[in-house]
ROTIRO-140411 format. One record per atom (N, C-alpha, C, O): atom name; x, y, z; residue number from 0. Coordinates in steps of 0.02 Angstrom, whole numbers. Each point is the difference from the previous one (the first is absolute). Last residue first. Layout:
<sites>
lumlo CA	xx X	yy Y	zz Z	fise NUM $
...
</sites>
This chain:
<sites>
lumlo N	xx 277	yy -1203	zz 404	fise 52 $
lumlo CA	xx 21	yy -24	zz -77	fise 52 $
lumlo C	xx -20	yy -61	zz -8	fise 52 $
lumlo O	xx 11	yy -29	zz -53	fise 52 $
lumlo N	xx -15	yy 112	zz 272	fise 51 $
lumlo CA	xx -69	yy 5	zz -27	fise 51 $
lumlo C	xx 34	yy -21	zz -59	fise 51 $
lumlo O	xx -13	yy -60	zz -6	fise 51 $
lumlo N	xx 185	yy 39	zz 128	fise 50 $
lumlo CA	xx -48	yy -61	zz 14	fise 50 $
lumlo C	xx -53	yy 31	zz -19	fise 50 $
lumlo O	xx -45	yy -41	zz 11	fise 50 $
lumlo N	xx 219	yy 206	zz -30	fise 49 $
lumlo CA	xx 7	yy -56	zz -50	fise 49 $
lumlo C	xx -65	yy -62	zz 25	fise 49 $
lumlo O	xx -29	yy -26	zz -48	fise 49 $
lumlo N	xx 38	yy 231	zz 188	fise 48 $
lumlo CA	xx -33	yy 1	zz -72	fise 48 $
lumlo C	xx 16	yy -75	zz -54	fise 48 $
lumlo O	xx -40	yy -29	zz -37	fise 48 $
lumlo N	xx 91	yy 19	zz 256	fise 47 $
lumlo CA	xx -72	yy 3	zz -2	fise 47 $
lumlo C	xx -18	yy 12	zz -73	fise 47 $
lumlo O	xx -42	yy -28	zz -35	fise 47 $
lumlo N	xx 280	yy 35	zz 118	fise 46 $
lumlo CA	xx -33	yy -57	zz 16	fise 46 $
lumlo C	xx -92	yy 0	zz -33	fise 46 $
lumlo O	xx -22	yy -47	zz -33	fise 46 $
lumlo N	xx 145	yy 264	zz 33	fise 45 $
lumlo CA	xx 0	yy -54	zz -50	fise 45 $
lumlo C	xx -23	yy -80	zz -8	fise 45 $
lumlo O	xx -26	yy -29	zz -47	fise 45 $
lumlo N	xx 8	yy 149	zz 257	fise 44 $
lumlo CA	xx -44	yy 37	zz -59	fise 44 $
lumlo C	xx 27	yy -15	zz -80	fise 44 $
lumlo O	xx -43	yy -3	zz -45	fise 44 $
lumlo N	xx 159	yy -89	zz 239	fise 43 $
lumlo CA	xx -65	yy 0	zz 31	fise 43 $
lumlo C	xx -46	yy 14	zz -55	fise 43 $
lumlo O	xx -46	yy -38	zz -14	fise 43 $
lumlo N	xx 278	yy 154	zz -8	fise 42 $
lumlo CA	xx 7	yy -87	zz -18	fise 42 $
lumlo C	xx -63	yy -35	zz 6	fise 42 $
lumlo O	xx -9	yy -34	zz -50	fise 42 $
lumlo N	xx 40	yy 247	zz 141	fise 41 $
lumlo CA	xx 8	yy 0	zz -76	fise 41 $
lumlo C	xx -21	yy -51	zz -32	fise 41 $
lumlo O	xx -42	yy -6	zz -44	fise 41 $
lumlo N	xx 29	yy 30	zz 257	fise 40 $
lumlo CA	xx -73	yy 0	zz -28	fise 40 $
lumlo C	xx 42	yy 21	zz -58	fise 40 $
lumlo O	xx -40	yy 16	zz -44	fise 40 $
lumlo N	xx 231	yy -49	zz 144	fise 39 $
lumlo CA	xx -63	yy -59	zz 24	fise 39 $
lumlo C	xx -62	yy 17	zz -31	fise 39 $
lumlo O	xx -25	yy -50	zz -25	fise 39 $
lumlo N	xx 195	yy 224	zz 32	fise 38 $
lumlo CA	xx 4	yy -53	zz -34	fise 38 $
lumlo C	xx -17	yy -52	zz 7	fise 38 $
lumlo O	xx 33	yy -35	zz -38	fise 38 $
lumlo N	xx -85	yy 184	zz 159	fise 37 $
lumlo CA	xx -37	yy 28	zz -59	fise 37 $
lumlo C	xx 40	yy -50	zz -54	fise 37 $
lumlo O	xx -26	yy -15	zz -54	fise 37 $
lumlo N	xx 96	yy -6	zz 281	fise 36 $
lumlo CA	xx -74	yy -28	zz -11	fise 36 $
lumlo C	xx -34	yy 33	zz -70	fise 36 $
lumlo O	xx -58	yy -14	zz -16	fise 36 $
lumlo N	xx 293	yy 53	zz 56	fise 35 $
lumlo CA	xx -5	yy -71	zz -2	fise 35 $
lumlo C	xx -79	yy -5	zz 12	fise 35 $
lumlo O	xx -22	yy -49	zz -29	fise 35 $
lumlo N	xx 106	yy 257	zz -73	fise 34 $
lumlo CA	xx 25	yy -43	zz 34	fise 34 $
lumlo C	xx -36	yy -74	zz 22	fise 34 $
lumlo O	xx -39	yy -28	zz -38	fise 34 $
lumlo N	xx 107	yy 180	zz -205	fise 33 $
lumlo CA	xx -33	yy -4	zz 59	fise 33 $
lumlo C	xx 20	yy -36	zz 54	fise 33 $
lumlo O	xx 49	yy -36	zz -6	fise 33 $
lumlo N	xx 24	yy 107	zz -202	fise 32 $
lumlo CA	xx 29	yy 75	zz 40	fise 32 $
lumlo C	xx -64	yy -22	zz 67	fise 32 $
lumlo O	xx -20	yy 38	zz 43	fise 32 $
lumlo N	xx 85	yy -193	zz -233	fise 31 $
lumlo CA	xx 72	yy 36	zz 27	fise 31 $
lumlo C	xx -16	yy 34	zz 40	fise 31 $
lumlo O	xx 44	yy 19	zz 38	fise 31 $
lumlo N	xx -221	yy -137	zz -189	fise 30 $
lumlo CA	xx 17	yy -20	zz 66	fise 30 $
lumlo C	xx 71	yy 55	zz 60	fise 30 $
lumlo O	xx 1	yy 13	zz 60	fise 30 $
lumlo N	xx -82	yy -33	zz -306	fise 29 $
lumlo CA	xx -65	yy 21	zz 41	fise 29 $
lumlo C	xx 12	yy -4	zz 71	fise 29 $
lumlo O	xx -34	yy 28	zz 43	fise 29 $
lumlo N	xx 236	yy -69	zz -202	fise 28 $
lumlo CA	xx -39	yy 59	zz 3	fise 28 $
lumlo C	xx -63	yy 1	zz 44	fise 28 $
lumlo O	xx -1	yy 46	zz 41	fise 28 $
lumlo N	xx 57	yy -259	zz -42	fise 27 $
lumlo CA	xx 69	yy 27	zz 60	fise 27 $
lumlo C	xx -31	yy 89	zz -32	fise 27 $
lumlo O	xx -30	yy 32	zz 44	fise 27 $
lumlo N	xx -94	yy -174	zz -162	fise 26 $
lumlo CA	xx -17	yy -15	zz 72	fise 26 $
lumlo C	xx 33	yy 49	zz 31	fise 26 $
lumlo O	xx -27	yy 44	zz 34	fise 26 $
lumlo N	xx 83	yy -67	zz -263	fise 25 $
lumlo CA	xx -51	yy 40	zz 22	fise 25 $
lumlo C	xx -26	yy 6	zz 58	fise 25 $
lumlo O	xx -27	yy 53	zz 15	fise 25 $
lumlo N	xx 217	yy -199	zz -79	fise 24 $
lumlo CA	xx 22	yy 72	zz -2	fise 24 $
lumlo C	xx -81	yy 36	zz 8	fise 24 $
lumlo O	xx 2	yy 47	zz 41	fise 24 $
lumlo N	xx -19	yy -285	zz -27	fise 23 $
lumlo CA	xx 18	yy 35	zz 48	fise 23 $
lumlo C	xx 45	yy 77	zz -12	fise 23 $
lumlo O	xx 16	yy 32	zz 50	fise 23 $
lumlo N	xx -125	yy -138	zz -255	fise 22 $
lumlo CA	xx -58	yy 19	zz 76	fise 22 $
lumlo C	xx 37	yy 24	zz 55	fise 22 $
lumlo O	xx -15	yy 56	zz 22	fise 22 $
lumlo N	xx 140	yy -64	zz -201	fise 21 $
lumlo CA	xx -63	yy 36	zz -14	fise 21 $
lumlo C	xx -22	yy -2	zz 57	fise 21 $
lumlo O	xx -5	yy 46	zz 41	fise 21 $
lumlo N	xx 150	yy -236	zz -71	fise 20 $
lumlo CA	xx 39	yy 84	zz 42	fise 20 $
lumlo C	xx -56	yy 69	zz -17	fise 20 $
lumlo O	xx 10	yy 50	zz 34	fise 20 $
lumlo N	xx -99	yy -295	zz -84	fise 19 $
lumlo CA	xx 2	yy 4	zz 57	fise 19 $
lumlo C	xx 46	yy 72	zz 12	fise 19 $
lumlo O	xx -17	yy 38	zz 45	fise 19 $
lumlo N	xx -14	yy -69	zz -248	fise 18 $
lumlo CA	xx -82	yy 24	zz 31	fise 18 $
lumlo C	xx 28	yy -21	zz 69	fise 18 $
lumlo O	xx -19	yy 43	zz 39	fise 18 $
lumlo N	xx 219	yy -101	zz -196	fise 17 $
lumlo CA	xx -36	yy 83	zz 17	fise 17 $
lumlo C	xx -65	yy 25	zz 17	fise 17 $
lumlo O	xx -15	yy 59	zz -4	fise 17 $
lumlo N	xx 71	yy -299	zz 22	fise 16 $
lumlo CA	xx 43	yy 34	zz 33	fise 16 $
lumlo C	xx 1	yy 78	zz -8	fise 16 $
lumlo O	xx 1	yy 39	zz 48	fise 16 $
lumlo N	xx -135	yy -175	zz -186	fise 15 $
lumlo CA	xx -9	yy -27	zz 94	fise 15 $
lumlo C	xx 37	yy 58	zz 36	fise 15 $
lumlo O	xx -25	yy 44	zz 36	fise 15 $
lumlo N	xx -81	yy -25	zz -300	fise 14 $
lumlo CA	xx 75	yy -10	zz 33	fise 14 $
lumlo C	xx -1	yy -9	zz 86	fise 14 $
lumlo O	xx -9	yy 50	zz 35	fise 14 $
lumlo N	xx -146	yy -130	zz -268	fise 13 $
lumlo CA	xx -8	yy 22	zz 66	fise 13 $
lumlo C	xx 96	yy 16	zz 38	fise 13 $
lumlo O	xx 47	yy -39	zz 9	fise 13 $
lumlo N	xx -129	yy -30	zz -245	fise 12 $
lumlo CA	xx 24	yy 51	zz 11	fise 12 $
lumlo C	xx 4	yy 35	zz 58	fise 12 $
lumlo O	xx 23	yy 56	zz 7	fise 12 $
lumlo N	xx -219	yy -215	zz -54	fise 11 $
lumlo CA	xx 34	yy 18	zz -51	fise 11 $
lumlo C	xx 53	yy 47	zz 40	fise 11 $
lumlo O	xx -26	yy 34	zz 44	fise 11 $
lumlo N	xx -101	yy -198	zz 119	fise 10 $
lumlo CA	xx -21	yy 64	zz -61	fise 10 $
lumlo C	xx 69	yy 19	zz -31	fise 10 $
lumlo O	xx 53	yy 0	zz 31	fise 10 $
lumlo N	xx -137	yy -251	zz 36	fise 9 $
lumlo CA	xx 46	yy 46	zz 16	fise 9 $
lumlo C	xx -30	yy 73	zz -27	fise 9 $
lumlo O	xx -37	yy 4	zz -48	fise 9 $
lumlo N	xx -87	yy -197	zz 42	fise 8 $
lumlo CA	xx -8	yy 45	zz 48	fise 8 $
lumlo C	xx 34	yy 42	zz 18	fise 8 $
lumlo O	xx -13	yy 44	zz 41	fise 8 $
lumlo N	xx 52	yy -216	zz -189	fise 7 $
lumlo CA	xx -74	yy 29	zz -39	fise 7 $
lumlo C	xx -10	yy 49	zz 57	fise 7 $
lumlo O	xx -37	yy 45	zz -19	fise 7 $
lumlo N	xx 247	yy -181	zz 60	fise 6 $
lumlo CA	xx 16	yy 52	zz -82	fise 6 $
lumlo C	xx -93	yy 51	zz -16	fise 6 $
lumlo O	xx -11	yy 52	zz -31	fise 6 $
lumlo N	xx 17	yy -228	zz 217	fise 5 $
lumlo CA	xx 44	yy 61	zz 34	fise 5 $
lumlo C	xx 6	yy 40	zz -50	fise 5 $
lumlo O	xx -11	yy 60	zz 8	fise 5 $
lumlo N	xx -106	yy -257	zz -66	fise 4 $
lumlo CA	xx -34	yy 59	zz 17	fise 4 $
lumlo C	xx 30	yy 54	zz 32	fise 4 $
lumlo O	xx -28	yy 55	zz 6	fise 4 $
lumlo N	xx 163	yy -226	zz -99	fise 3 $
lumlo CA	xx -32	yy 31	zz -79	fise 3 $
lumlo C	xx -63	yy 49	zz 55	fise 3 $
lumlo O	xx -15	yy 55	zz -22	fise 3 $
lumlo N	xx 174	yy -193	zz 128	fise 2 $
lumlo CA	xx 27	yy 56	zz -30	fise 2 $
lumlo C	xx -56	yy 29	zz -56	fise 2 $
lumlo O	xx 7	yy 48	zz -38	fise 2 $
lumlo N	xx -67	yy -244	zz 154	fise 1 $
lumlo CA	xx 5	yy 68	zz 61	fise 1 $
lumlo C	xx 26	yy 53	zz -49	fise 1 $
lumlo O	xx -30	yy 53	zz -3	fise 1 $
lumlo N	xx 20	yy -247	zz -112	fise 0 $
lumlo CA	xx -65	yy 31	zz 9	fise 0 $
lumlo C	xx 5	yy 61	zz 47	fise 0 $
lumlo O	xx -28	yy 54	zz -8	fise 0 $
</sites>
C-alpha cells in the first residue's frame, strides 16, 4: 500500500539530483559577488517568498 501512494505522488521524470545542482549552481551565481549580510537577506527574502506559495 505505501508503495502504490509513493508511485501516485511521485512526479513523473522528476530528476532529484539535477534540480538539486540547478538550484545550488543558481544560488552560488546570485550569490558569488556578495558579502555576508547581503547574503543573509538573500536567503531572509527567499525564505519569505517561498512561505507565501
Amino acid at each position: 500500500m505505501v508503495n502504490n501512494i509513493i508511485k501516485e505522488t511521485a512526479i513523473k521524470d522528476f530528476k532529484a539530483v539535477q534540480f538539486m545542482r540547478e538550484v545550488r549552481d543558481k544560488i552560488s551565481n546570485d550569490v558569488k559577488d556578495m558579502n555576508f549580510e547581503q547574503i543573509k537577506r538573500y536567503f531572509e527574502e527567499r525564505k519569505l517568498e517561498f512561505t507565501k506559495k
